[in-house]
MDAnalysis code that builds the backbone (N, CA, C; Angstrom):
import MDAnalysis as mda
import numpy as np

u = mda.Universe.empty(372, n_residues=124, atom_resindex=np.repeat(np.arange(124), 3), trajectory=True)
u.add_TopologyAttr("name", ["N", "CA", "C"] * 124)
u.add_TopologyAttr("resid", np.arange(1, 125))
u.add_TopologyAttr("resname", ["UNK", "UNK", "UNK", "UNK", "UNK", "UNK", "UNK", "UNK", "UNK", "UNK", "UNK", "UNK", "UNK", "UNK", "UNK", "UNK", "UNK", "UNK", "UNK", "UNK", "UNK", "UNK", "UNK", "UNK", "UNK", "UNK", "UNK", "UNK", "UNK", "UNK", "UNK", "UNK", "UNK", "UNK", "UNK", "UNK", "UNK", "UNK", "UNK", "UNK", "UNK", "UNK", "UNK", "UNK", "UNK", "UNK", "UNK", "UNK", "UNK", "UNK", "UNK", "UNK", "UNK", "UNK", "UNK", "UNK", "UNK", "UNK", "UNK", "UNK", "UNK", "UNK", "UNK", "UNK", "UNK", "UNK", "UNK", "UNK", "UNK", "UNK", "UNK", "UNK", "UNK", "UNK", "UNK", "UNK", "UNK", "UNK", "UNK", "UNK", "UNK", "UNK", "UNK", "UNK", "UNK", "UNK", "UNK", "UNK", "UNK", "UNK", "UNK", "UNK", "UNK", "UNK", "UNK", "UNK", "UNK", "UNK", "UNK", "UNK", "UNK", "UNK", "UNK", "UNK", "UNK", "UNK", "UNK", "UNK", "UNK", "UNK", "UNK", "UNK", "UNK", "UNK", "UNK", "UNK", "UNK", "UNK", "UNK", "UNK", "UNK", "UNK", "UNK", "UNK"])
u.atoms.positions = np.array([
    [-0.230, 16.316, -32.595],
    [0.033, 16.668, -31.201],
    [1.060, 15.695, -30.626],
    [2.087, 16.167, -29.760],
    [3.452, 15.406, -29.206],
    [2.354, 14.456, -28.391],
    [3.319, 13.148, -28.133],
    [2.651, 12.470, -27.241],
    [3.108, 12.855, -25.728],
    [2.447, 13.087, -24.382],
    [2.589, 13.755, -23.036],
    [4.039, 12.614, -22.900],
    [4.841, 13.387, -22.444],
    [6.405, 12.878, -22.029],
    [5.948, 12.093, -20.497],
    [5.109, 12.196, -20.183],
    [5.064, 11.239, -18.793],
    [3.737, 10.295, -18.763],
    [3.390, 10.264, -20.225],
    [2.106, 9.209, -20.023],
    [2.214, 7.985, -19.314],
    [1.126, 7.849, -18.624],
    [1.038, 6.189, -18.109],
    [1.846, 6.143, -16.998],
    [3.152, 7.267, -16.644],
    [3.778, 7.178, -15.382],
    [3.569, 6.989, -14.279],
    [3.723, 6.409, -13.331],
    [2.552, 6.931, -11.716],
    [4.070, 7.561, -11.236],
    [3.545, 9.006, -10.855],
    [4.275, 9.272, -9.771],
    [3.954, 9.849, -8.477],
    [4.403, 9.445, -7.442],
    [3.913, 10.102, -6.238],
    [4.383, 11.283, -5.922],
    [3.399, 12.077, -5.077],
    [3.230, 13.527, -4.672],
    [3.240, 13.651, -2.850],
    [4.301, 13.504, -2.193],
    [4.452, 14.115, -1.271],
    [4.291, 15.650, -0.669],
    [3.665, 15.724, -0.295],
    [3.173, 17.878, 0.083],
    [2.494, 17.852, 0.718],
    [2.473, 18.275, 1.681],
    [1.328, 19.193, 2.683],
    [0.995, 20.139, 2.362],
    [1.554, 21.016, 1.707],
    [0.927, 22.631, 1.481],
    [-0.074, 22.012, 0.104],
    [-1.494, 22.799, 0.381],
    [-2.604, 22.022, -0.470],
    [-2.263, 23.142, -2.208],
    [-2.279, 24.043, -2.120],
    [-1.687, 24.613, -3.060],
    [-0.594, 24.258, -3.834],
    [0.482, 24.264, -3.163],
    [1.408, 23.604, -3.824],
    [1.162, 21.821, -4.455],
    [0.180, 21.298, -3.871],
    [0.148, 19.966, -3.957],
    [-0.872, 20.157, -5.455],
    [-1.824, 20.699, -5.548],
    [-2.743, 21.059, -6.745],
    [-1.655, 21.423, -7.854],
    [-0.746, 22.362, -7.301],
    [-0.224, 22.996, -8.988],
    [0.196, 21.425, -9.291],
    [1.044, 20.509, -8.379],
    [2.185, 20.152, -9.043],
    [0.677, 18.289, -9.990],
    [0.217, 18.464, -8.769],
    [-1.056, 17.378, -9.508],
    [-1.647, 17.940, -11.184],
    [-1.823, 19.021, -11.173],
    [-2.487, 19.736, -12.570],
    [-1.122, 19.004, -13.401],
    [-0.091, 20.064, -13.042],
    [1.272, 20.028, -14.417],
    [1.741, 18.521, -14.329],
    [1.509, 17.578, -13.428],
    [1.565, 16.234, -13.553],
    [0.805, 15.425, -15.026],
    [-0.721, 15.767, -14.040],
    [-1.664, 14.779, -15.072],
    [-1.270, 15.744, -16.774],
    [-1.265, 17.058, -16.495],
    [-1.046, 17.493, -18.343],
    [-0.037, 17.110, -18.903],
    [0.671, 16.458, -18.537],
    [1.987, 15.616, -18.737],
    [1.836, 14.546, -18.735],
    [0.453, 14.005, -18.691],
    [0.322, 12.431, -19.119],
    [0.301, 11.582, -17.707],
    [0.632, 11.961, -17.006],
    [1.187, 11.270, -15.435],
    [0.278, 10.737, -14.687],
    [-0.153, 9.800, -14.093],
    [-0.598, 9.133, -13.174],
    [-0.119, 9.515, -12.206],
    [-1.355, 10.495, -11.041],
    [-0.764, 11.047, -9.892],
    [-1.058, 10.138, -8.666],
    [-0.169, 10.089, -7.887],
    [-0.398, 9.093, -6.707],
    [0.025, 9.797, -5.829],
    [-1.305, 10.333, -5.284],
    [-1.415, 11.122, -3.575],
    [-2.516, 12.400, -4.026],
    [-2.130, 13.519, -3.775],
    [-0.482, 13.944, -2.994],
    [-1.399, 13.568, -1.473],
    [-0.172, 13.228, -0.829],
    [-0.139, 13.026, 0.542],
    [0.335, 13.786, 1.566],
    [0.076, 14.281, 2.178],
    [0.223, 15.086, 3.244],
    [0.951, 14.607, 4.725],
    [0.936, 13.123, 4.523],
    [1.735, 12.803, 6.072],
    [2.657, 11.544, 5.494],
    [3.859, 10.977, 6.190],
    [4.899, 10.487, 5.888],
    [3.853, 8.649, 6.004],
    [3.124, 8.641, 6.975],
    [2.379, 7.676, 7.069],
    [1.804, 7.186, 6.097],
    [1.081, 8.322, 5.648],
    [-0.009, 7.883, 4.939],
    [1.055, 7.277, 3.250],
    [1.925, 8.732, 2.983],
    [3.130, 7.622, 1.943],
    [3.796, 6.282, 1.622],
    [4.027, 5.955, 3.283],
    [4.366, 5.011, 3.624],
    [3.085, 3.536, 3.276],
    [2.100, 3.845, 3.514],
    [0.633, 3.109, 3.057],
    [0.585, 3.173, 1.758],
    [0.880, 4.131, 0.840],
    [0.591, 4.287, -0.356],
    [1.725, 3.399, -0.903],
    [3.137, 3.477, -0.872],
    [4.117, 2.466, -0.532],
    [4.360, 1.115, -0.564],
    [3.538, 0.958, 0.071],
    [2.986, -0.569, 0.899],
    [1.672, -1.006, -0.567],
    [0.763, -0.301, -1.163],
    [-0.500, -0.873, -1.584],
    [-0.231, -0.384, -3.421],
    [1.355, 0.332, -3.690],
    [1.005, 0.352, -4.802],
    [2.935, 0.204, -5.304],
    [2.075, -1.167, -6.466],
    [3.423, -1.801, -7.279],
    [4.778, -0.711, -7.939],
    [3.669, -0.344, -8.224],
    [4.715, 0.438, -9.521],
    [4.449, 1.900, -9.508],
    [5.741, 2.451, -9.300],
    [6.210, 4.111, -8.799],
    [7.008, 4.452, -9.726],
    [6.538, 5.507, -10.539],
    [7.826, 5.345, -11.518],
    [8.906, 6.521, -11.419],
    [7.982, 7.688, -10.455],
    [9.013, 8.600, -9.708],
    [8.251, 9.214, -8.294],
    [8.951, 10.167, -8.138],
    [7.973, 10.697, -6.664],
    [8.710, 12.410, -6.400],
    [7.888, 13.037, -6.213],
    [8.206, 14.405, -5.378],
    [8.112, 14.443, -3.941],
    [8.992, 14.705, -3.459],
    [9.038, 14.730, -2.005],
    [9.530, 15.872, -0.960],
    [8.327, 16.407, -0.388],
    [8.722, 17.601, 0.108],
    [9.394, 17.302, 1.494],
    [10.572, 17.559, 1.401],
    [11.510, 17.043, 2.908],
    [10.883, 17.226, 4.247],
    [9.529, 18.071, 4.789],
    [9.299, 17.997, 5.617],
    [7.428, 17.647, 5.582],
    [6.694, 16.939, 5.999],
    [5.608, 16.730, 6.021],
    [4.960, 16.836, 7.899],
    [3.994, 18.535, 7.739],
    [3.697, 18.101, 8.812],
    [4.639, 17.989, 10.388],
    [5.682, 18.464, 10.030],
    [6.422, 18.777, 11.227],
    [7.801, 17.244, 11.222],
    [7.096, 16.335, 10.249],
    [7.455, 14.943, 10.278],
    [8.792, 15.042, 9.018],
    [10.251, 14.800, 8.996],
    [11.259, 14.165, 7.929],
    [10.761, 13.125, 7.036],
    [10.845, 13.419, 5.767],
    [10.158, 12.354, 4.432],
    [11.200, 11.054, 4.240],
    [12.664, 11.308, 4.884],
    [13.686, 10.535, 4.558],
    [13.318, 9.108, 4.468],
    [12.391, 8.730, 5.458],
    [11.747, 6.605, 5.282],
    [11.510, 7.036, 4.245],
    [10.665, 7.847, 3.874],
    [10.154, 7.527, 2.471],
    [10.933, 7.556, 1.274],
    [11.723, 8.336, 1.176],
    [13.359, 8.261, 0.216],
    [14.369, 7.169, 0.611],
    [14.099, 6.433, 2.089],
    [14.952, 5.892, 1.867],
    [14.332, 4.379, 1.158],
    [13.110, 4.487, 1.349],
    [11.922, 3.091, 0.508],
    [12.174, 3.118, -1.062],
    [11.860, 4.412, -1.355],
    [12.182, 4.605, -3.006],
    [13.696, 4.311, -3.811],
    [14.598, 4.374, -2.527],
    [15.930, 3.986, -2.786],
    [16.082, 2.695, -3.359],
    [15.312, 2.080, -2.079],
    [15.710, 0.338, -2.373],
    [14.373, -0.169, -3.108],
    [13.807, 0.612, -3.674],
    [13.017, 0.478, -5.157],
    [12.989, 1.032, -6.487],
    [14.598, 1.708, -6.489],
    [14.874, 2.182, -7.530],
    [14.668, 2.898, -7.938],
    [13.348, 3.891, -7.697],
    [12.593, 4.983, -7.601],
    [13.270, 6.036, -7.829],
    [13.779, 7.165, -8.765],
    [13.981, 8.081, -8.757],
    [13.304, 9.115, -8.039],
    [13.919, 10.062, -7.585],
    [13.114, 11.181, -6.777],
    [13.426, 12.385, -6.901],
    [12.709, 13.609, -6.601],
    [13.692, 15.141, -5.917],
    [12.597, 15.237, -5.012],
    [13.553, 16.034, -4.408],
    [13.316, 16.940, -3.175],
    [13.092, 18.081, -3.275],
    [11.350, 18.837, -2.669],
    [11.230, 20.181, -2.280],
    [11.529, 20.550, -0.896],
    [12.064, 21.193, -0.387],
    [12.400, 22.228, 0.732],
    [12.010, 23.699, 0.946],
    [11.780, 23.703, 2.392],
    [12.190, 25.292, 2.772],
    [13.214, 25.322, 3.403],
    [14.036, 24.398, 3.429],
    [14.995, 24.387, 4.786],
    [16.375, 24.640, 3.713],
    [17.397, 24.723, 4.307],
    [18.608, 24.588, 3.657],
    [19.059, 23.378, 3.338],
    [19.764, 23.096, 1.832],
    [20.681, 22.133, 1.647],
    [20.815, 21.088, 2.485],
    [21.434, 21.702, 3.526],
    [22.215, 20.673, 4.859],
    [21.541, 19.942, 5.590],
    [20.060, 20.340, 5.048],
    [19.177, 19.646, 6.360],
    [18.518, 17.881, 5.299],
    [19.125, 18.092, 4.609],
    [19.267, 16.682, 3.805],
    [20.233, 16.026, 4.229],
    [20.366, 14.820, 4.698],
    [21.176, 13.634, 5.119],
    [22.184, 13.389, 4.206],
    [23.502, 13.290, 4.041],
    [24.462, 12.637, 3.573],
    [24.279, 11.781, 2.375],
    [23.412, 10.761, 2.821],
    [23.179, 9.569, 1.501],
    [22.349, 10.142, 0.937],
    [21.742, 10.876, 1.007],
    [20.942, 11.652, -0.402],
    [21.675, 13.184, -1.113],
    [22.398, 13.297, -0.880],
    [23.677, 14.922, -1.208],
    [23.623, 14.678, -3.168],
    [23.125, 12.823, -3.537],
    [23.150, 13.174, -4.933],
    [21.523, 13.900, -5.619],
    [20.929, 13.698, -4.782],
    [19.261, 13.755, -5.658],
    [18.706, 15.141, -5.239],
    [18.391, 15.494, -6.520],
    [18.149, 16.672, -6.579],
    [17.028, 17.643, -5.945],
    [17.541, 18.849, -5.333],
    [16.618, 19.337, -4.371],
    [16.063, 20.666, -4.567],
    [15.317, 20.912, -4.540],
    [14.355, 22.244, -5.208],
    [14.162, 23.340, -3.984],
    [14.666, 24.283, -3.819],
    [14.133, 25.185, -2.774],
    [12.865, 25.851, -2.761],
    [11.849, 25.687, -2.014],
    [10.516, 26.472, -1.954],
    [10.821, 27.939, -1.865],
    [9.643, 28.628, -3.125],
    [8.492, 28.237, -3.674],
    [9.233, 27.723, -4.712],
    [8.738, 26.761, -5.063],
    [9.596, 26.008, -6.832],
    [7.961, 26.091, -7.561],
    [9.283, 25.932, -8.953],
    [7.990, 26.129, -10.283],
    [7.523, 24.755, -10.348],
    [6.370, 24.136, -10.519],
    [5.949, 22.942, -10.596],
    [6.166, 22.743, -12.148],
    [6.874, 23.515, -13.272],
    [7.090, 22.825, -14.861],
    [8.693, 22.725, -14.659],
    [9.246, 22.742, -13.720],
    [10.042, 22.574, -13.817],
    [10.714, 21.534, -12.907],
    [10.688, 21.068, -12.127],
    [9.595, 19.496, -11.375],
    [9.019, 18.697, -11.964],
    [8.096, 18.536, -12.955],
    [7.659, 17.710, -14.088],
    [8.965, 17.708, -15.411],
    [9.355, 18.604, -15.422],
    [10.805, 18.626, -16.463],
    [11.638, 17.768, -15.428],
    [11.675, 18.116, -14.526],
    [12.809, 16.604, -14.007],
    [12.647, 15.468, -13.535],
    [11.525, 15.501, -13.370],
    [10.712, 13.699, -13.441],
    [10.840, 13.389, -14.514],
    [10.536, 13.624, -15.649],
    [10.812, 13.830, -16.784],
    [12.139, 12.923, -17.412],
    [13.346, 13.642, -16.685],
    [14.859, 13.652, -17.298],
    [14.672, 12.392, -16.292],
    [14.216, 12.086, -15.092],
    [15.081, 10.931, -14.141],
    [13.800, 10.103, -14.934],
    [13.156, 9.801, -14.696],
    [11.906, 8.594, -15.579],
    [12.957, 8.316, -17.008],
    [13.112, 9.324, -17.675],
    [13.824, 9.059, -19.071],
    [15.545, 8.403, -19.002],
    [15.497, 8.937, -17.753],
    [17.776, 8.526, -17.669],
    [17.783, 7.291, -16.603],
    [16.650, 6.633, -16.010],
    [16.953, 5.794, -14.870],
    [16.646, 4.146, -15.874],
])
């Protein structure tokens, strides 16, 4: 049996929608992954942030709760943290300094989200 391409990883799970937050937690951990959250408010990320060392990627759904995830991308920035972005919104409603990291339009496939944690955990 292959060994899980994301064992031992922690990555965090930004989402409010509880559905969407389950698929992407399942296709996480079967991928070996250490899930951290999912979290539902930019706060509570921000705490998770604050109380845990080592992130080795993160999903981040651009809007939490009515609330912009951007502190929280911009924390993972200056921790090296690879990331993508889920949306319902358009393209544009992403800020400038993030136009490189990759952004997923809702509904997205959650194996294909773990395939690119995946490629950024493996290329960073």
């Amino acid at each position: 049996m292959a060994e899980p391409m994301l064992r031992d990883r922690s990555v965090l799970v930004a989402e409010d929608e509880y559905l969407v937050a389950e698929e992407l937690e399942v296709e996480l951990a079967a991928a070996g992954a250490v899930v951290l959250g999912p979290v539902a408010r930019v706060t509570d990320a921000l705490a998770l942030l604050d109380r845990q060392p080592k992130i080795d990627a993160a999903i981040l759904d651009a809007n939490l709760q009515g609330e912009m995830i951007f502190a929280i991308a911009d924390a993972l920035t200056e921790r090296s943290v690879p990331f993508v972005f889920t949306t319902g919104y358009d393209r544009s409603a992403i800020p400038k300094r993030f136009e490189h990291i990759l952004s997923y339009q809702k509904p997205t496939d959650a194996s294909a989200l773990v395939s690119s944690i995946q490629r950024l955990i493996r290329n960073s």
